[in-house]
C-alpha beads as a LAMMPS data file, in Angstrom:
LAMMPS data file: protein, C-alpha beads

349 atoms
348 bonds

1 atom types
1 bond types

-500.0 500.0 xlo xhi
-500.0 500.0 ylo yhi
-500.0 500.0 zlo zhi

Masses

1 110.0

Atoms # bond

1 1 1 -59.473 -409.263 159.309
2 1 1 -58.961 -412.685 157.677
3 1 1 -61.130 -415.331 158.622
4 1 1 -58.864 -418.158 159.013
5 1 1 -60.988 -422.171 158.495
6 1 1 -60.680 -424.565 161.168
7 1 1 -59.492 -427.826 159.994
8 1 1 -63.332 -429.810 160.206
9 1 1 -64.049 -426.638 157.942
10 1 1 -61.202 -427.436 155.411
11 1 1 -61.707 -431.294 155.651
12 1 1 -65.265 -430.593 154.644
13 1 1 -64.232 -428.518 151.897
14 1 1 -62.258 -430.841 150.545
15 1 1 -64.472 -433.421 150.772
16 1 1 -67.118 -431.189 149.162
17 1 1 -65.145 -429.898 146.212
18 1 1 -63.325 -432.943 145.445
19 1 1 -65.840 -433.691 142.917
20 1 1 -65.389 -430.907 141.135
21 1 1 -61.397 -431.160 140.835
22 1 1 -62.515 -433.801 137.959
23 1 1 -64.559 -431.375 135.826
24 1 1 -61.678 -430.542 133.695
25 1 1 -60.886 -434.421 133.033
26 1 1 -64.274 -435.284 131.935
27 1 1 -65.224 -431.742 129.972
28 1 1 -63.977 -432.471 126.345
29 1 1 -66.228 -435.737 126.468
30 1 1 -69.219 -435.603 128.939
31 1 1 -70.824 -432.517 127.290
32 1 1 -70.180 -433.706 123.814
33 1 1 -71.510 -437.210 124.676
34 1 1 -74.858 -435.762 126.816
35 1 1 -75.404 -433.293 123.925
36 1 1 -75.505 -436.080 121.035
37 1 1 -77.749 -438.307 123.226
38 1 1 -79.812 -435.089 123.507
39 1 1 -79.934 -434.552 119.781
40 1 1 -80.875 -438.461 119.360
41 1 1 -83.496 -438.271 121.883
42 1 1 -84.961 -435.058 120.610
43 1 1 -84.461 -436.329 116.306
44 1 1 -86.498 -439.865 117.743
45 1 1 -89.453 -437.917 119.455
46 1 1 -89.377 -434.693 116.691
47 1 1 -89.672 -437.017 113.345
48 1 1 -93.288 -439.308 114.606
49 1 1 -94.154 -435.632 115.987
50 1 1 -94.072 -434.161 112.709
51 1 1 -95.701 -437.096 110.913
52 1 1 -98.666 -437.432 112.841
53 1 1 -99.065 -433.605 112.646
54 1 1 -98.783 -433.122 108.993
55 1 1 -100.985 -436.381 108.306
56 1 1 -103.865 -435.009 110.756
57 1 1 -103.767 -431.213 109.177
58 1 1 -103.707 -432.866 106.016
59 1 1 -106.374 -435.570 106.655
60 1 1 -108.438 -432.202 108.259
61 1 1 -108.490 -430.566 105.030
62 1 1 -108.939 -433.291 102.990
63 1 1 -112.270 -435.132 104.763
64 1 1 -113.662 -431.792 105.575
65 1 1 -117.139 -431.084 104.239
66 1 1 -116.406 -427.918 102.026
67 1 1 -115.790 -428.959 98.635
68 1 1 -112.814 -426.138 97.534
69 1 1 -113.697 -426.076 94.223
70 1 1 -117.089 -425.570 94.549
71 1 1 -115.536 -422.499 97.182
72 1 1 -113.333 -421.289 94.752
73 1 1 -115.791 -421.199 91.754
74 1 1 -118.467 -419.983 93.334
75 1 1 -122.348 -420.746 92.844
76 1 1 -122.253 -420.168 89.340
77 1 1 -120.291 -423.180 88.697
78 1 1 -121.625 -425.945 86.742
79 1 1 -120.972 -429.570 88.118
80 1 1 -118.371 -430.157 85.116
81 1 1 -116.742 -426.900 86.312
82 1 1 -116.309 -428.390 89.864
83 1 1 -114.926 -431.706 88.520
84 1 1 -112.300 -429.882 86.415
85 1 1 -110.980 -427.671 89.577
86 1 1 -110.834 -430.467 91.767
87 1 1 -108.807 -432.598 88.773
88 1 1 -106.607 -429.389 88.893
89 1 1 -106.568 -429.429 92.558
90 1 1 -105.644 -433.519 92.841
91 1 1 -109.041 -433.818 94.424
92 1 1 -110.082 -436.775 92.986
93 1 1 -106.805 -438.878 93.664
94 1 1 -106.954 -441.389 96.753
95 1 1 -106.090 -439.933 100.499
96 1 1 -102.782 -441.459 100.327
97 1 1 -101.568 -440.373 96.897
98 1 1 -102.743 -436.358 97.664
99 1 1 -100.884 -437.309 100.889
100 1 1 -97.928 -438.772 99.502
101 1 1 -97.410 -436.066 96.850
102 1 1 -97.755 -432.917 98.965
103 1 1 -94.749 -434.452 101.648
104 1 1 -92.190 -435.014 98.528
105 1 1 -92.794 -431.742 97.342
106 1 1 -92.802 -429.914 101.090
107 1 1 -89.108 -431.733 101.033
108 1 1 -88.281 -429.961 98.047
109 1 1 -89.972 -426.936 99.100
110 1 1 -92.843 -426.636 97.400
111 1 1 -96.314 -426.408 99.543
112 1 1 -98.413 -425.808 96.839
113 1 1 -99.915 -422.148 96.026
114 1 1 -103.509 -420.416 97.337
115 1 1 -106.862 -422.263 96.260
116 1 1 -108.072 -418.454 96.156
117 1 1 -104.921 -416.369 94.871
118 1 1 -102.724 -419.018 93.166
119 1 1 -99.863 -417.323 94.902
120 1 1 -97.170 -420.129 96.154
121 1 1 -97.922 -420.861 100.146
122 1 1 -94.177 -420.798 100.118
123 1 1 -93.486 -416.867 99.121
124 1 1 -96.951 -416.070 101.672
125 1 1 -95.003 -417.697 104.284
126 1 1 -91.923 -416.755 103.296
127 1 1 -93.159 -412.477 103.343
128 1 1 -95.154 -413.284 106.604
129 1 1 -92.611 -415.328 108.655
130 1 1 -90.182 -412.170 109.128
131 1 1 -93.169 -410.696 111.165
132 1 1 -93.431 -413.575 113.319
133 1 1 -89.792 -413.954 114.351
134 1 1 -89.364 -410.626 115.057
135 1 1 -92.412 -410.811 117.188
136 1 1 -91.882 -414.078 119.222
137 1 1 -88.084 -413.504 119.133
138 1 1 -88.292 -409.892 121.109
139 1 1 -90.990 -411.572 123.469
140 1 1 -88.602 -414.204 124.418
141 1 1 -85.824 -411.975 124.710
142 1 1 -88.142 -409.961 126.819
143 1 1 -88.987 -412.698 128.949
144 1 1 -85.470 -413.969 129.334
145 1 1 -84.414 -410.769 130.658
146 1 1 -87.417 -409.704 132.903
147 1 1 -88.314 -413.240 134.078
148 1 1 -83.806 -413.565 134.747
149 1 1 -83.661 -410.463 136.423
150 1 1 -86.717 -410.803 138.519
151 1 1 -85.433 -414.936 139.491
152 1 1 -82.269 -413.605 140.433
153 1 1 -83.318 -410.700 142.710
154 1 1 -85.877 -412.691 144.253
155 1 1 -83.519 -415.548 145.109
156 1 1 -81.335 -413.583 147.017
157 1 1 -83.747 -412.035 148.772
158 1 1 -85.757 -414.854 149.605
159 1 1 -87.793 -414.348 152.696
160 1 1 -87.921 -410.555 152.013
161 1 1 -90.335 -408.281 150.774
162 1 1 -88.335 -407.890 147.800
163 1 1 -88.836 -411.712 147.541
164 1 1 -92.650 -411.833 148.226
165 1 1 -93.288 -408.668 145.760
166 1 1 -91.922 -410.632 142.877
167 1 1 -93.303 -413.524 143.535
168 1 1 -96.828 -412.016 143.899
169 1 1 -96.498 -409.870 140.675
170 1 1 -95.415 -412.643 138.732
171 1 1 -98.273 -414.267 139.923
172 1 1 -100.444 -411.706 138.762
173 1 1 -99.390 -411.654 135.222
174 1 1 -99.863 -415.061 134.606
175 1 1 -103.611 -414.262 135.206
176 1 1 -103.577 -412.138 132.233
177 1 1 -103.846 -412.853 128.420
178 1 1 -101.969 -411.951 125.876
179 1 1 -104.680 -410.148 124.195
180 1 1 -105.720 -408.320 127.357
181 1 1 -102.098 -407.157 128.233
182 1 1 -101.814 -406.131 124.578
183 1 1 -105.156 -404.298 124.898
184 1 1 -104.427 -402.630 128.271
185 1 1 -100.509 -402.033 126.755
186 1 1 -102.390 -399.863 123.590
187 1 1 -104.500 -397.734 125.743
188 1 1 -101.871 -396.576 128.406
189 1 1 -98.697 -396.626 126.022
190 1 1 -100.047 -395.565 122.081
191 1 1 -103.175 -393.966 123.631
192 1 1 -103.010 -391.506 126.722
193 1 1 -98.926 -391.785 126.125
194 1 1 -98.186 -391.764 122.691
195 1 1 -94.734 -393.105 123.052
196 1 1 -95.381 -396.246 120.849
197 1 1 -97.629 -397.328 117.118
198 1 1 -100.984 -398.693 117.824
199 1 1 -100.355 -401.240 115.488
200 1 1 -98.921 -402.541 112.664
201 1 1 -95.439 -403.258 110.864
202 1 1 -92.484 -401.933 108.855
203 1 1 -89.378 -404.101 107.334
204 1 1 -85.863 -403.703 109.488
205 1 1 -85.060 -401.931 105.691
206 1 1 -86.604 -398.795 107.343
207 1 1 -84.339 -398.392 110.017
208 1 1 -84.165 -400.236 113.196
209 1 1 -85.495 -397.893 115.311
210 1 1 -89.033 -397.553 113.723
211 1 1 -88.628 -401.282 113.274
212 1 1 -88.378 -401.919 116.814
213 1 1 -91.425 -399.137 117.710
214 1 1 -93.400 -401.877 115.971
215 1 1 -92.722 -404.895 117.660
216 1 1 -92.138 -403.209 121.559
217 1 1 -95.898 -403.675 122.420
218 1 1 -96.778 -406.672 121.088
219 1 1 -93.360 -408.411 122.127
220 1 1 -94.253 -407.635 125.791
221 1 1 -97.809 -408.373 125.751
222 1 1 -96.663 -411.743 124.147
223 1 1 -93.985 -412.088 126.767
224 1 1 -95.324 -411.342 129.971
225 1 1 -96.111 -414.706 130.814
226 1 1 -93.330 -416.355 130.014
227 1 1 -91.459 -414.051 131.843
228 1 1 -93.064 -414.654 135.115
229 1 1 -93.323 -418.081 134.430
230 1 1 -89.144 -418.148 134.230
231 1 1 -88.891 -415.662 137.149
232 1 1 -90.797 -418.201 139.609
233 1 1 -88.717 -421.187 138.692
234 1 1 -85.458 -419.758 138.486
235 1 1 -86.242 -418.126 141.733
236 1 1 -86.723 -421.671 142.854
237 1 1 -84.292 -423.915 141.305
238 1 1 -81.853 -420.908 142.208
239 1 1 -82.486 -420.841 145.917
240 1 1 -82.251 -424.651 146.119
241 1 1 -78.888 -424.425 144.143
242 1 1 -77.549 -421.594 146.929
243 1 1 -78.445 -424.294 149.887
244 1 1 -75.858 -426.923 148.415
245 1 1 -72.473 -427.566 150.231
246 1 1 -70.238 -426.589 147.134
247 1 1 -71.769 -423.084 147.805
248 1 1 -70.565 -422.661 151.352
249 1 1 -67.133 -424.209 150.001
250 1 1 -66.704 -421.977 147.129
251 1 1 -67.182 -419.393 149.182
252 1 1 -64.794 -421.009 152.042
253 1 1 -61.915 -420.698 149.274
254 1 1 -62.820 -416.769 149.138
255 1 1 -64.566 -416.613 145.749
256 1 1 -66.319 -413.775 145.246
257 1 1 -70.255 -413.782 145.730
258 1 1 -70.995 -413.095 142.050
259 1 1 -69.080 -415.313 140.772
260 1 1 -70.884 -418.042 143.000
261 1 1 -74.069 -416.865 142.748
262 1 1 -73.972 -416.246 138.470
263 1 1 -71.453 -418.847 137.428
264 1 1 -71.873 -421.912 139.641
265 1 1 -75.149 -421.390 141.626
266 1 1 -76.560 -420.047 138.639
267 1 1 -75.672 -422.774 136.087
268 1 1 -77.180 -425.385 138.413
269 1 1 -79.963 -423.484 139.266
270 1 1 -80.778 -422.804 135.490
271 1 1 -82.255 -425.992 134.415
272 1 1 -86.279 -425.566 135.262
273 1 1 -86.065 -422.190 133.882
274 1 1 -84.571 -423.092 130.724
275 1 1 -87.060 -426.230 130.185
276 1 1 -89.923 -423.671 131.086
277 1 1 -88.570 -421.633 128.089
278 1 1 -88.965 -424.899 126.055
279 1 1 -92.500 -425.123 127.189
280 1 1 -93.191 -421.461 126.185
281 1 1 -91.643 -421.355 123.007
282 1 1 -94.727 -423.229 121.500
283 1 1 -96.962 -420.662 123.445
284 1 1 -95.261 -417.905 121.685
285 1 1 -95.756 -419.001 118.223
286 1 1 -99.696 -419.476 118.432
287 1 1 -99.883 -416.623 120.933
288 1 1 -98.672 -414.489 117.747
289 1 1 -102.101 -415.598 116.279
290 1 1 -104.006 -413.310 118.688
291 1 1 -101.218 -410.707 119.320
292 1 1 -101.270 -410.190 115.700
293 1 1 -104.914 -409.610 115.184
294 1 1 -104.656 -407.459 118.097
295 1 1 -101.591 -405.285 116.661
296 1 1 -102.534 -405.532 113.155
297 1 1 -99.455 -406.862 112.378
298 1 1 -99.503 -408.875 109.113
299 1 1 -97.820 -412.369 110.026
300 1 1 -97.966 -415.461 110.285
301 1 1 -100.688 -415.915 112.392
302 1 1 -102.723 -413.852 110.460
303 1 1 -101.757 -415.433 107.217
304 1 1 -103.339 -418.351 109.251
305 1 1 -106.856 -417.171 110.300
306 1 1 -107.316 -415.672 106.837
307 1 1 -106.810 -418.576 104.983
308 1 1 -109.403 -420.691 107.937
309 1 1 -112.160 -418.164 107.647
310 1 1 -111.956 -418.783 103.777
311 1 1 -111.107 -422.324 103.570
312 1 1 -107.789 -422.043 101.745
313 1 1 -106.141 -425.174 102.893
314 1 1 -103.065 -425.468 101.284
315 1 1 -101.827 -421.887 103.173
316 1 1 -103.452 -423.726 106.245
317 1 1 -101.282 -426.226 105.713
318 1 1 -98.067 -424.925 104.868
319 1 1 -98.571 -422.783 107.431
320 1 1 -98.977 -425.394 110.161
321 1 1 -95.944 -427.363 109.127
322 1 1 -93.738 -424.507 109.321
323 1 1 -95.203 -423.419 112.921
324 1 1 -94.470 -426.925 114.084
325 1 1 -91.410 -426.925 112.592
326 1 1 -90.466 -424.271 114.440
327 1 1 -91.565 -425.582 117.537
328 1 1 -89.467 -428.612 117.429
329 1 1 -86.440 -427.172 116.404
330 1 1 -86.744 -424.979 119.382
331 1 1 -87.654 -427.837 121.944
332 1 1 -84.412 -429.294 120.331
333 1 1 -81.973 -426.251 121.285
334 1 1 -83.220 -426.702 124.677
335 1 1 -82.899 -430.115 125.239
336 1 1 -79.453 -429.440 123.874
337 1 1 -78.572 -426.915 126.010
338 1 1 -80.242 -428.870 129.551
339 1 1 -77.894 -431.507 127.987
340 1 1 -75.016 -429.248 128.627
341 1 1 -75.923 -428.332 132.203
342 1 1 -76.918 -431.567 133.366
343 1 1 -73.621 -432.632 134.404
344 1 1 -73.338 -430.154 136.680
345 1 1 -76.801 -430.651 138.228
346 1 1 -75.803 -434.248 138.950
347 1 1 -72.369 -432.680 140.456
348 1 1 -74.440 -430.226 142.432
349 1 1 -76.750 -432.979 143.535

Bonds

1 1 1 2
2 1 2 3
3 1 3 4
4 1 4 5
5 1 5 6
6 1 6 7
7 1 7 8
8 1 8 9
9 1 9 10
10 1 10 11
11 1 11 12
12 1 12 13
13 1 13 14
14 1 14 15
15 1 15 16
16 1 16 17
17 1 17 18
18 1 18 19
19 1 19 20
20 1 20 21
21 1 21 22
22 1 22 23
23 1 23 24
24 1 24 25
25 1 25 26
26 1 26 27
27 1 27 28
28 1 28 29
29 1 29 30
30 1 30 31
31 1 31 32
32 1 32 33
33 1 33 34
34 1 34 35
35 1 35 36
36 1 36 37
37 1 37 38
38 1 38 39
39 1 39 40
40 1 40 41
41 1 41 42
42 1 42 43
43 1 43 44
44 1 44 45
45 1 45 46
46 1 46 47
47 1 47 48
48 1 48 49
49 1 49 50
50 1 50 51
51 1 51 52
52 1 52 53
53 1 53 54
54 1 54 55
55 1 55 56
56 1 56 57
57 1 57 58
58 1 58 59
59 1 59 60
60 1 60 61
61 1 61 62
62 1 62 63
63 1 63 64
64 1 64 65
65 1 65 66
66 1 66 67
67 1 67 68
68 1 68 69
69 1 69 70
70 1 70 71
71 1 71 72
72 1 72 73
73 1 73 74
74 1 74 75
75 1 75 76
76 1 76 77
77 1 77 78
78 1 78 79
79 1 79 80
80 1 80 81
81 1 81 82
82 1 82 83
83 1 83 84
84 1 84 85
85 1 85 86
86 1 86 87
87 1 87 88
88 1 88 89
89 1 89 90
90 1 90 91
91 1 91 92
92 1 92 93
93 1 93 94
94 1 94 95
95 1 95 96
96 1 96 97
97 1 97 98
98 1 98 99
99 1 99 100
100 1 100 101
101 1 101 102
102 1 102 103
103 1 103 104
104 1 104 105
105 1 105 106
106 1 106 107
107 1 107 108
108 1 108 109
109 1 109 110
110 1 110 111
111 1 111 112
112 1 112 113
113 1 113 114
114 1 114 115
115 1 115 116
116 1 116 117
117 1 117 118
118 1 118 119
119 1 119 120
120 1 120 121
121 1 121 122
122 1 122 123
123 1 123 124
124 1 124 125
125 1 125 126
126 1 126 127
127 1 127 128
128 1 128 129
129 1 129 130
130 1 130 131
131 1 131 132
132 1 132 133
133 1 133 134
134 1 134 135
135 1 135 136
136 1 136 137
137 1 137 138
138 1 138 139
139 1 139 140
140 1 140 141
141 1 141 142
142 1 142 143
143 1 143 144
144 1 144 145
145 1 145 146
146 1 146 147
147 1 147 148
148 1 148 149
149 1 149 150
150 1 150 151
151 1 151 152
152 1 152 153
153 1 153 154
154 1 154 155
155 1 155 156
156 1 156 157
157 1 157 158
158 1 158 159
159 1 159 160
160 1 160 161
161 1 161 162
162 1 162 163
163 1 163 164
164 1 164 165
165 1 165 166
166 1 166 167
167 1 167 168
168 1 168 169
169 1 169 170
170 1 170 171
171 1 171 172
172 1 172 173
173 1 173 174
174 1 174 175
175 1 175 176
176 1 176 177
177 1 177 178
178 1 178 179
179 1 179 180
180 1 180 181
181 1 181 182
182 1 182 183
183 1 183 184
184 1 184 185
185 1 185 186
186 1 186 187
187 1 187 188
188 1 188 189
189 1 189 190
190 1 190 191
191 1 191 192
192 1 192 193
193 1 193 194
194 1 194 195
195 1 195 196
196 1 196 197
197 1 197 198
198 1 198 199
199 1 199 200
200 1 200 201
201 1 201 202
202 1 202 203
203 1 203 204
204 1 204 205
205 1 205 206
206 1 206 207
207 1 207 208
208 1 208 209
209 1 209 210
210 1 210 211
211 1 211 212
212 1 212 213
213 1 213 214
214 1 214 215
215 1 215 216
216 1 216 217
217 1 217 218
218 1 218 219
219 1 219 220
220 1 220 221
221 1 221 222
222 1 222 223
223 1 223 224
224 1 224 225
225 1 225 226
226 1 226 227
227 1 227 228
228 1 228 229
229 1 229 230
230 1 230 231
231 1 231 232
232 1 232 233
233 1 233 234
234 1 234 235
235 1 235 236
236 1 236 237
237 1 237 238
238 1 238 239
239 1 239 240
240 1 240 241
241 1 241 242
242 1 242 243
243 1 243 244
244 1 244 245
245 1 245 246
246 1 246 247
247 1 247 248
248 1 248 249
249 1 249 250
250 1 250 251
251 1 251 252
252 1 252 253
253 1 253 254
254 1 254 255
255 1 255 256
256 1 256 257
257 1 257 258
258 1 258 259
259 1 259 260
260 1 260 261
261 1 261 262
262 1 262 263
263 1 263 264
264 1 264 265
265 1 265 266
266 1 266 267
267 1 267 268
268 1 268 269
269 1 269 270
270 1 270 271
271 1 271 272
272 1 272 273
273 1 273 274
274 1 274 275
275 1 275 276
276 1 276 277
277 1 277 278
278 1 278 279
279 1 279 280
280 1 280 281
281 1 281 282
282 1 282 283
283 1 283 284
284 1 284 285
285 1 285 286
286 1 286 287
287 1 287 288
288 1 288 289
289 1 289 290
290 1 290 291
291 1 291 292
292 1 292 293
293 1 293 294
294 1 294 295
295 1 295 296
296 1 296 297
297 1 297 298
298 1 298 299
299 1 299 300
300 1 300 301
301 1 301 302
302 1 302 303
303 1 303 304
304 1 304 305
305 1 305 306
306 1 306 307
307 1 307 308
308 1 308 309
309 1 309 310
310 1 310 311
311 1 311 312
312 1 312 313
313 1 313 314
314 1 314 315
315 1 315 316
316 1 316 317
317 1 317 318
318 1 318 319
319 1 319 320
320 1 320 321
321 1 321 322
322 1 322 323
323 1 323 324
324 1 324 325
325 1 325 326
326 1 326 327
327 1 327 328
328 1 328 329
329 1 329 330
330 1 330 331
331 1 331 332
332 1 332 333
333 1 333 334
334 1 334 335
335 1 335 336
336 1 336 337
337 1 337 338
338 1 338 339
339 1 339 340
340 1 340 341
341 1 341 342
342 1 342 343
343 1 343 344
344 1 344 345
345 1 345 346
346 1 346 347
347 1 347 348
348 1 348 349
């Protein structure tokens, strides 16, 4: 039987959808216009952000009270010994000149090497980064997925106990840290079921699968949070998408339910969940700090706390920069992509 719309129904409809009639009119230019102002706004906040943070980590090291040459010599060293490693080191230059010299070589790609080793910070980052990525970049996968999944359900099935469940669980696992989850994940999953390694890491060079073995535990313990995190708002900004009019007259002009619900509803609904990826993504990078002393796993984060509990600030250092320079690229992909569904939030609105 063939439900047939009253005319008030169709007027509204109209009236309703109107709007979006225009989409294809302003699509080659909106997007591309929102997207550079994104870029512009996100270049403007990212380049002060990354001054201030190198010259603090850098002012850190450099008024600290250690003296690193007297670390790296030891307590046999005689005081001319100490003045000749921290000539060596640039100790003895002014604040501004050490300052000055390390950011024109970081451009060029040089961060200096180890106090300790004399290994270049840049091939220690550059063995140890791999490690990270693969860590944080499963965990947001993971997250994206679960938290997605779980938003979705639990939107369309809001007031149900399908609805509530979610909502509660995710709840729950925001009460839990990393390192606990990763703990509790060791125990049940590499301990009484030895499905999974209790730690540690192997190159993708050794085949995927026992590559991905590594990185299963640790991803999720890193990623639980997020994930619920993304479930609750996309559960929200989802439901309040479904309770617009262009809903009722998509579905009015007999579209089908799932392509309302995950192209339309879905892209409007999207936006708090993405920015609450944007606010994880920095969460992810110095949770791999704990997750990695937790797993073993020889990354960045560990490459980190070894070169703190020694002093060794040039890896500190290097280190930071490229952690916050991975932070801002990523807060820059998402303000690129809520650039590109703004426009049809404001339609929605």
């Amino acid at each position: 039987m063939t439900a047939v719309a009253t005319p008030e129904v169709q007027a509204a409809d109209e009236e309703v959808l109107a709007p979006l009639d225009e989409v294809a009119d302003l699509a080659p230019h909106s997007p591309a216009r929102g997207v550079l102002i994104a870029l512009g706004r996100g270049l403007a906040i990212a380049v002060p952000v990354l001054f201030l943070t190198t010259l603090i980590t850098f002012a850190l090291g450099a008024f600290s009270d250690q003296d690193p040459a007297a670390a790296v010599l030891g307590e046999v060293a005689t005081p001319a010994d100490v003045e000749r490693m921290r000539h060596e080191f640039g100790l003895d230059r002014p604040f501004h000149e050490q300052y000055g010299s390390w950011v024109w070589n970081a451009l060029h790609g040089d961060l200096g090497a180890s106090w300790f080793t004399n290994i270049p910070v840049a091939d220690s980052i550059a063995e140890r980064l791999p490690v990270s990525l693969s860590v944080a970049g499963l965990a947001l996968g993971i997250a994206v997925v679960l938290g997605g999944c779980g938003g979705i359900v639990a939107a369309l099935n809001r007031g149900r106990f399908v609805d509530r469940a979610i909502t509660a669980v995710a709840a729950a696992i925001t009460t839990v840290p990393a390192f606990v989850a990763g703990i509790g994940l060791i125990i049940v999953f590499a301990v009484l079921i030895p499905v999974f390694p209790t730690g540690g890491y192997v190159p993708i060079s050794a085949g995927i699968g026992l590559w991905a073995s590594f990185l299963v535990l640790p991803a999720f313990a890193l990623g639980l949070d997020a994930s619920a995190d993304l479930a609750r708002q996309l559960r929200t900004g989802l439901v309040s998408a479904l309770d617009e009019n262009y809903v009722l007259g998509a579905q009015v002009r007999g579209l089908p339910w799932r392509r309302v619900v995950l192209v339309h509803a879905l892209r409007n609904g999207a936006a708090p969940a993405i920015a609450v990826i944007g606010l994880h993504i920095p969460r992810l990078v110095g949770g791999a700090v704990i997750t990695e002393a937790v797993f073993q796993m020889p990354g960045l984060g560990q490459l980190t706390r070894d070169a703190a509990l020694r002093g060794d600030v040039p890896v500190i250092q290097g280190s930071l920069l490229v952690a916050v320079l991975l932070v801002l690229v990523s807060s820059l992909v998402v303000n690129v992509v809520l650039a590109r569904l703004l426009p049809a939030s404001e339609r929605a609105a």
